[in-house]
C-alpha positions in Angstrom: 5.3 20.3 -20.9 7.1 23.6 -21.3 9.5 25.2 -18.6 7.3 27.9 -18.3 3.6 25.6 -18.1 5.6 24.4 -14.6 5.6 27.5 -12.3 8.1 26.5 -9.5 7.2 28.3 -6.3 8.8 31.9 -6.8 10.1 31.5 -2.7 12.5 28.6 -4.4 14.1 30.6 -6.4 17.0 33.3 -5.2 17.2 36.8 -7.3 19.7 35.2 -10.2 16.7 32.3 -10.4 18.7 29.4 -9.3 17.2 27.2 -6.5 17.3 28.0 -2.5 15.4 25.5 -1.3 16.5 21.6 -1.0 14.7 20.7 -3.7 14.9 17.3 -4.3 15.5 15.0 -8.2 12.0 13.3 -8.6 14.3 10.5 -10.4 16.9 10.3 -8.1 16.8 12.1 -4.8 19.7 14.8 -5.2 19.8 17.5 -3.9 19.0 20.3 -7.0 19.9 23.4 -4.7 22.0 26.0 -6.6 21.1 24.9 -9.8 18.6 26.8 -12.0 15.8 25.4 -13.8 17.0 24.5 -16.8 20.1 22.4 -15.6 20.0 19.3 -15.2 20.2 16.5 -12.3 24.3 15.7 -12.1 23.5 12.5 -10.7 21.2 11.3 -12.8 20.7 13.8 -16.3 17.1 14.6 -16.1 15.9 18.2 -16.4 15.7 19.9 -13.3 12.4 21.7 -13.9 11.0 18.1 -13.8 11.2 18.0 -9.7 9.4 21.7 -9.5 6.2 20.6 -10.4 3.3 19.8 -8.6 2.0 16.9 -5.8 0.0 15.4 -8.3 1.2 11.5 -9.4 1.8 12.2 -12.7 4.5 14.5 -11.8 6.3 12.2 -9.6 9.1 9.7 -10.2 7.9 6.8 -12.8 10.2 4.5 -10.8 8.8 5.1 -7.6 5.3 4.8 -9.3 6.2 1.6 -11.0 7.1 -0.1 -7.1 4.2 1.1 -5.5 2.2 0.2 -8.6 3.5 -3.1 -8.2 3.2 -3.5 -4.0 -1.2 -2.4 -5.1 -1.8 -5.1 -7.1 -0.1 -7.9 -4.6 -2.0 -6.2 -1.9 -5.2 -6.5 -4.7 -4.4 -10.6 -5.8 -4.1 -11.4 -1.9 -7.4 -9.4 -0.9 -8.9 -11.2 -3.0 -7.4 -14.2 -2.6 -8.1 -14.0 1.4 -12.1 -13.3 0.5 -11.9 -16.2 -1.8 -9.9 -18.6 0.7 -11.1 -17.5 3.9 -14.5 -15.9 4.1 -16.7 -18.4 4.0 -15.5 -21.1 2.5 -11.9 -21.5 3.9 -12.3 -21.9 7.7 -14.5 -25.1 7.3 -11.9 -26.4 4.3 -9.5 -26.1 7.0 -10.8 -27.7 10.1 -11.9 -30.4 7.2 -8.1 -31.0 6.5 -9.0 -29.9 2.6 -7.1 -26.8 2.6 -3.1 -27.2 2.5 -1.7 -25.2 5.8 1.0 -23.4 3.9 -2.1 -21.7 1.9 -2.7 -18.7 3.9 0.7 -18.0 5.6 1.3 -17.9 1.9 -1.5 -15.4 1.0 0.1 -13.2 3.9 3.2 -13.3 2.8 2.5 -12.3 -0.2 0.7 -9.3 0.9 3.4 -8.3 3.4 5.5 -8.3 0.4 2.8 -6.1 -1.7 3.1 -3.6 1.6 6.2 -3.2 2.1 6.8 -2.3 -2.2 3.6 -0.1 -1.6 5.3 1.9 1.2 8.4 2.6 -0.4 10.0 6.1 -0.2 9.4 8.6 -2.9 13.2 9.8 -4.1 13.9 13.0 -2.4 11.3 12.7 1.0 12.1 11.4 4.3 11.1 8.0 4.9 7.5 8.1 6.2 5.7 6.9 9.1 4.1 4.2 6.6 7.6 2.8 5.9 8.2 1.9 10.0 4.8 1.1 10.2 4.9 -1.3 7.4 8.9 -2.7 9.1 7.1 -3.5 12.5 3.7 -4.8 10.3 5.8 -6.9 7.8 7.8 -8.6 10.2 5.5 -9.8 12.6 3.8 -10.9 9.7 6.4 -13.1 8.5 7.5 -14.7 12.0 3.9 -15.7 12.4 3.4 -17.3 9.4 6.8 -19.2 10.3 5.3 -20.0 13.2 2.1 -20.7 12.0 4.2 -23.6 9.7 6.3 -25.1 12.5 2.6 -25.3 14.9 1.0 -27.2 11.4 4.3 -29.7 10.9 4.3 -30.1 14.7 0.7 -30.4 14.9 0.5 -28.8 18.2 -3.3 -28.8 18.5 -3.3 -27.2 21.4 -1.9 -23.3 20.3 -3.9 -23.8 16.9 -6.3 -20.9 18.5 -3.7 -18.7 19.2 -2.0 -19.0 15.7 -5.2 -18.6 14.0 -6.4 -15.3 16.2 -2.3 -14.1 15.2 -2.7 -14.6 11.5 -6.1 -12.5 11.6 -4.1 -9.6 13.5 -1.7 -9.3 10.8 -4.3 -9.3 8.0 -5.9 -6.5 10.1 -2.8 -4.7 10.3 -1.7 -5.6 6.6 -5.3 -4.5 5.2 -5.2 -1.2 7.1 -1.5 -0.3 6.4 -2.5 -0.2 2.7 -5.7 1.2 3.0 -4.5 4.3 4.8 -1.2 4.8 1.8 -4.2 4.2 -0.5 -6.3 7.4 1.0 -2.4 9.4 0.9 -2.0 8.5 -2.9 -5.7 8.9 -3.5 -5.4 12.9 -2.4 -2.9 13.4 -4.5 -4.9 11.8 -7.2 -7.6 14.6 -6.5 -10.9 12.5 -7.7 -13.0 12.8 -5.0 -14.5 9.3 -5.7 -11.7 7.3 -5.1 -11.7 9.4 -2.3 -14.9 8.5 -0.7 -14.4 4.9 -2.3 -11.2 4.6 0.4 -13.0 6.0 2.9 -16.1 4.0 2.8 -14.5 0.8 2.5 -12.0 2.0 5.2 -14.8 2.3 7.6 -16.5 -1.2 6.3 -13.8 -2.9 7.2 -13.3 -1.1 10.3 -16.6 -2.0 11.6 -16.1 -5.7 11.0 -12.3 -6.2 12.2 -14.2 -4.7 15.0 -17.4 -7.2 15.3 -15.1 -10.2 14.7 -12.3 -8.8 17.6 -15.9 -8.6 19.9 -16.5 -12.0 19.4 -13.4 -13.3 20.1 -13.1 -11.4 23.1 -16.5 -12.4 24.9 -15.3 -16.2 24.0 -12.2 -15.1 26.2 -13.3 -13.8 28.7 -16.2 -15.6 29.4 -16.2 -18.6 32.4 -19.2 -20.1 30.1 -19.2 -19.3 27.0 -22.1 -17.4 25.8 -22.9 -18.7 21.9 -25.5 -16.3 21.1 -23.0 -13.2 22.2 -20.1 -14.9 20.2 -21.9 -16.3 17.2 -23.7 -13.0 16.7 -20.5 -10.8 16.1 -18.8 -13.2 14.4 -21.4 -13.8 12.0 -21.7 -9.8 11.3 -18.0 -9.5 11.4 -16.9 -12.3 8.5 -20.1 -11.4 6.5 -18.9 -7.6 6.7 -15.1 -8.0 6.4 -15.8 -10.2 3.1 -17.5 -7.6 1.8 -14.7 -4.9 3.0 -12.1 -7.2 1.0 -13.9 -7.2 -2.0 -13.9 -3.6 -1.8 -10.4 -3.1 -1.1 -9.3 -5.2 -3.9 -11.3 -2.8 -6.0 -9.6 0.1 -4.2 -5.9 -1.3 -4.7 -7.0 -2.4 -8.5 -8.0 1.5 -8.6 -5.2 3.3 -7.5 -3.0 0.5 -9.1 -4.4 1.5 -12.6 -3.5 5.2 -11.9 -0.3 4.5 -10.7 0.0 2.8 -13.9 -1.7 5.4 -16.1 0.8 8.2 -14.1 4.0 6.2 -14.6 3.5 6.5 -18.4 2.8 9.8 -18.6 5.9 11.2 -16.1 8.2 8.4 -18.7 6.9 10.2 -21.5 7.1 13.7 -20.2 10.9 12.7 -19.2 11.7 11.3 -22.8 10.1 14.1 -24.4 12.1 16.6 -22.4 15.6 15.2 -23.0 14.6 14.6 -26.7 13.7 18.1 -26.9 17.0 19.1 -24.8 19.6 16.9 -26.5 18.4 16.6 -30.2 19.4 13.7 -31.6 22.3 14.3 -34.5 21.2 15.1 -37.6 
């Protein structure tokens, strides 16, 4: 891509064409103000007309696209892993003493791991609210699932309930955390079907968090329980959130790929320009 093909926003440029905005390295995060577009990054040596670019992922950082890349396909294996595990087949496996108890502690792990690489700051922006929602989501996750250990290797029966109601909060909060950075990448992707995709499968599993969250509260709250009002939502809810993590894994397989697809391209656009700036001695 030539200087020219970029078209920085005229308002960041002053009259002698250097920048007069804090314009920010894609690579690195320094501040490019001052500096005209063909300089280059003193931190880091890459071009500076590689940070004027547009929103779209293949103009930003190939690092930062690598991590996030990388935080989408944890969040994809452990989707997938949960449906697998969990919905149906894992609940009974459990309560049947076939199913190790480290297993999905693990699985959320895992995933809290895959969060917190998918939220990570792109060089040059403020962190967003994401990143402290992911700090706060993350955390929790992991004390729980330290709890969750300690309760099995105690075997205190009696708060087994409580742990298991606690571990399906922070796959709630884990599954929606990365659907809503998925719907932020996907608008910079601009294909309106991975668009809609996020959307739909957003809404999915909104509606069966929801019908399972239903269920457990009428079993609360209830003096007698009421098994036709619990078993009802509960049903819809794990039959529906099965299906919604099936679909998210697709999502986070999705915008994994482009991640992917756009890290290559910014690597190659970056190589290209420094080969073409510093030509190699004859």
């Amino acid at each position: 891509m030539s200087i020219q093909g970029c078209k920085p926003d005229p308002q960041a440029l002053d009259a002698s064409g250097h920048l007069q905005l804090d314009t920010a390295c894609h690579r690195c995060g320094y501040l490019l103000r001052g500096l005209a577009p063909t300089a280059r990054c003193p931190e880091c040596g890459v071009p500076v007309y590689l940070s004027l670019r547009g929103e779209h992922l293949v103009n930003a950082s190939p690092e930062w696209l690598g991590q996030v890349g990388v935080g989408f396909r944890i969040g994809q294996s452990a989707a997938i892993g949960l449906s697998v595990l969990v919905f149906p087949g894992a609940c009974l496996a459990l309560a049947m003493g076939h199913l190790p108890a480290w297993l999905v502690p693990a699985i959320l792990v895992l995933w809290a791991f895959g969060v917190w690489r998918a939220t990570t700051p792109e060089p040059g922006r403020p962190v967003g609210r994401h990143r402290v929602m992911a700090a706060i989501v993350c955390g929790c996750t992991v004390i729980v699932q330290v709890v969750a250990l300690l309760v099995a290797w105690r075997d205190w029966q009696n708060v087994w309930g409580l742990i298991i109601f606690l571990e399906w909060a922070c796959a709630v909060g884990l599954w929606l955390l990365q659907m809503l950075v998925a719907r932020n990448l996907s608008r910079r992707i601009t294909d309106p079907r991975e668009i809609i995709s996020v959307k739909v499968w957003t809404v999915i599993g909104l509606v069966g968090h929801g019908a399972v969250a239903t269920g457990l509260l009428v079993g609360a709250v209830a003096a007698r329980e009421p098994e036709l009002a619990v078993i009802v939502p509960m049903s819809v809810g794990a039959v529906t959130t099965w299906l919604a993590l099936l679909g998210s894994a697709n999502v986070f397989s999705n915008i994994a790929g482009v991640l992917e697809r756009c890290a290559m391209i910014a690597l190659a656009d970056r190589k290209e320009a420094i080969d073409r700036d510093d030509p190699p001695n004859a």
